[in-house]
C-alpha positions in Angstrom: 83.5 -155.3 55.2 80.8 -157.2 53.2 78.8 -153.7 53.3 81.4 -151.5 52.1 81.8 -153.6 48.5 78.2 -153.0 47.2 78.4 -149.7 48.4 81.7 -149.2 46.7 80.5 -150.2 43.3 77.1 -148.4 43.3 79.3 -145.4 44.3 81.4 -146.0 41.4 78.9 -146.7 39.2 76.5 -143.8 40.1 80.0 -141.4 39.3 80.5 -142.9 35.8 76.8 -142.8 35.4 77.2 -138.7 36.5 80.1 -138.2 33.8 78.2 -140.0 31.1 75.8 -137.7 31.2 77.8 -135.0 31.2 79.0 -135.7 27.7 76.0 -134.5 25.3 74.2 -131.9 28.1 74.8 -128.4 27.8 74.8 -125.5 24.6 76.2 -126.3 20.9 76.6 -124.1 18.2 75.3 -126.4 15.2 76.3 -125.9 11.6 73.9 -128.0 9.3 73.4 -128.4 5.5 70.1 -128.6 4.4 67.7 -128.1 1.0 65.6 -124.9 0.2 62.8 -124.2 -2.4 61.5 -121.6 -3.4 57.4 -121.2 -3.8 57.7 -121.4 -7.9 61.4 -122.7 -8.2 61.8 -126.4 -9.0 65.6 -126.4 -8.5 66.5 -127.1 -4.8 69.2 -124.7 -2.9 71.9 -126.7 -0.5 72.2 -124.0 2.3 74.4 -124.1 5.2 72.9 -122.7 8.5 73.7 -122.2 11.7 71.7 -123.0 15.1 71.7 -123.1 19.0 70.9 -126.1 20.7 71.1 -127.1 24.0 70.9 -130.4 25.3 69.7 -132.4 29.0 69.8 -135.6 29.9 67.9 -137.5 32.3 68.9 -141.1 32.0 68.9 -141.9 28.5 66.6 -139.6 27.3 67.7 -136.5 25.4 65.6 -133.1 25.9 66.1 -129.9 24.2 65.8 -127.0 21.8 66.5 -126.0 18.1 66.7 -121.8 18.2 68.0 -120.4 15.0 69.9 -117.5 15.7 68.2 -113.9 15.1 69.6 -111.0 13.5 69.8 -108.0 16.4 66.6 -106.8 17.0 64.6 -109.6 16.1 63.4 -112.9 18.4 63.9 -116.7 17.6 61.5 -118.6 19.0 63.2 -122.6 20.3 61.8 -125.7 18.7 61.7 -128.4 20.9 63.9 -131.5 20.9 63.2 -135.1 22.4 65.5 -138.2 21.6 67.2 -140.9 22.9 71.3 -141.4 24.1 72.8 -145.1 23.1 76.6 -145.4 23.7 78.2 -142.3 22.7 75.2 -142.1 20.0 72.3 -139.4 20.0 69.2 -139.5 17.9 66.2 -137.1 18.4 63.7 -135.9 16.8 62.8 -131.8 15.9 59.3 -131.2 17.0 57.8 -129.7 13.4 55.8 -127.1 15.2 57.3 -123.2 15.7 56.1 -121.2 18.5 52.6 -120.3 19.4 53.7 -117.0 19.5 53.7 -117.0 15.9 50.1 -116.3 15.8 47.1 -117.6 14.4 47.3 -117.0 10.6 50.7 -118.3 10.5 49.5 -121.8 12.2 46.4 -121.6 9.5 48.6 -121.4 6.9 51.0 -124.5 8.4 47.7 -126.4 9.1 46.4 -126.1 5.4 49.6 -126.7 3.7 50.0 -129.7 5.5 46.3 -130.3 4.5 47.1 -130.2 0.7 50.6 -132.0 0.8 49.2 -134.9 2.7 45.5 -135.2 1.1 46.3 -133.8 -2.6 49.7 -134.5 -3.2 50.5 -137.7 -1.0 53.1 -136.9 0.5 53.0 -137.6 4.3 54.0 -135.0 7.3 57.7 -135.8 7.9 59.8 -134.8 11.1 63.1 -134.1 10.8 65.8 -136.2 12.6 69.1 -135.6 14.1 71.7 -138.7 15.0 74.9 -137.6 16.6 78.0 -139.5 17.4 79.6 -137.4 20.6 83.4 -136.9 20.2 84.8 -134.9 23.2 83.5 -131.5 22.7 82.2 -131.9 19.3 79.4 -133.7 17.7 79.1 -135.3 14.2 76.2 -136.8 12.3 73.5 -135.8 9.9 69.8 -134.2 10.1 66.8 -135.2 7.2 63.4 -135.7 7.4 61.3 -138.8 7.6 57.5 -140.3 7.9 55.8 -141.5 11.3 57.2 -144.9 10.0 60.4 -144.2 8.5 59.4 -145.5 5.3 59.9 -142.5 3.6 63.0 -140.3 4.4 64.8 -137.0 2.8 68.7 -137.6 1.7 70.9 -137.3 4.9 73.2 -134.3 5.2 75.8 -132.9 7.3 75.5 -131.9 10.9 78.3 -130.9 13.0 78.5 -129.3 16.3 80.8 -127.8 18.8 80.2 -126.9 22.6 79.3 -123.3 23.3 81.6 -121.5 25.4 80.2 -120.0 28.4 
């Protein structure tokens, strides 16, 4: 009888462990507001886009990727996601860099603008950041961008989410 109690509440508590995760893993359709510019244009555009994401878990680490959706005929190559699950609370980070499919000019062209807006300009490489609260099938937070040390962060907007239908 002694036995079967322990075993009884790490079978319990591996279970509610299984349906925890449960909650964030799997494909979202994500709708997200966020600020464009154009190359000569000093008025900012508030877009609204929407994105794939799909989401595992192992333990309380988050893993995953960001794929905007194509037009027919055309590929979107996945960004890749990595973050952190406390409570019913997600925050991960977007990794900045696209595809290496996109080919060497295109990575040039990232490496020297990033060049000249961090070693010209002063203004340091920021990552942008997505924090969740999970509410059934739905998820509702904000994405922006901030520095290595989160000193420096873009203005928070809307990000909401809903599980993907199979």
């Amino acid at each position: 009888m002694r036995n079967r109690v322990p075993l009884l509440c790490l079978l319990l508590l591996a279970a509610s462990t299984a349906g925890a995760q449960s909650k964030v893993t799997g494909k979202w359709l994500v709708r997200y507001e966020h600020e464009t510019r154009g190359v000569h244009v000093g008025t900012p555009q508030l877009v609204v886009d929407t994105v794939r994401m799909t989401l595992r878990q192992r333990g309380d680490s988050i893993l995953g990727e960001w794929q905007a959706i194509a037009p027919a005929g055309e590929t979107a190559h996945p960004r890749d996601l990595r973050g952190v699950m406390r409570g019913d609370t997600v925050r991960l980070q977007l990794d900045p860099n696209i595809g290496e499919s996109e080919g060497f000019f295109a990575e040039l062209g990232r490496e020297i603008v990033e060049f000249l807006k961090t070693h010209v300009h002063g203004i340091p490489p920021m990552t942008p950041v997505i924090e969740v609260a999970i509410r059934g099938d739905s998820l509702v937070g904000a994405r922006w961008s901030a520095s290595a040390d989160f000193r420096i962060e873009s203005p928070r907007r809307t990000l909401t989410a809903v599980r993907e239908t199979p």
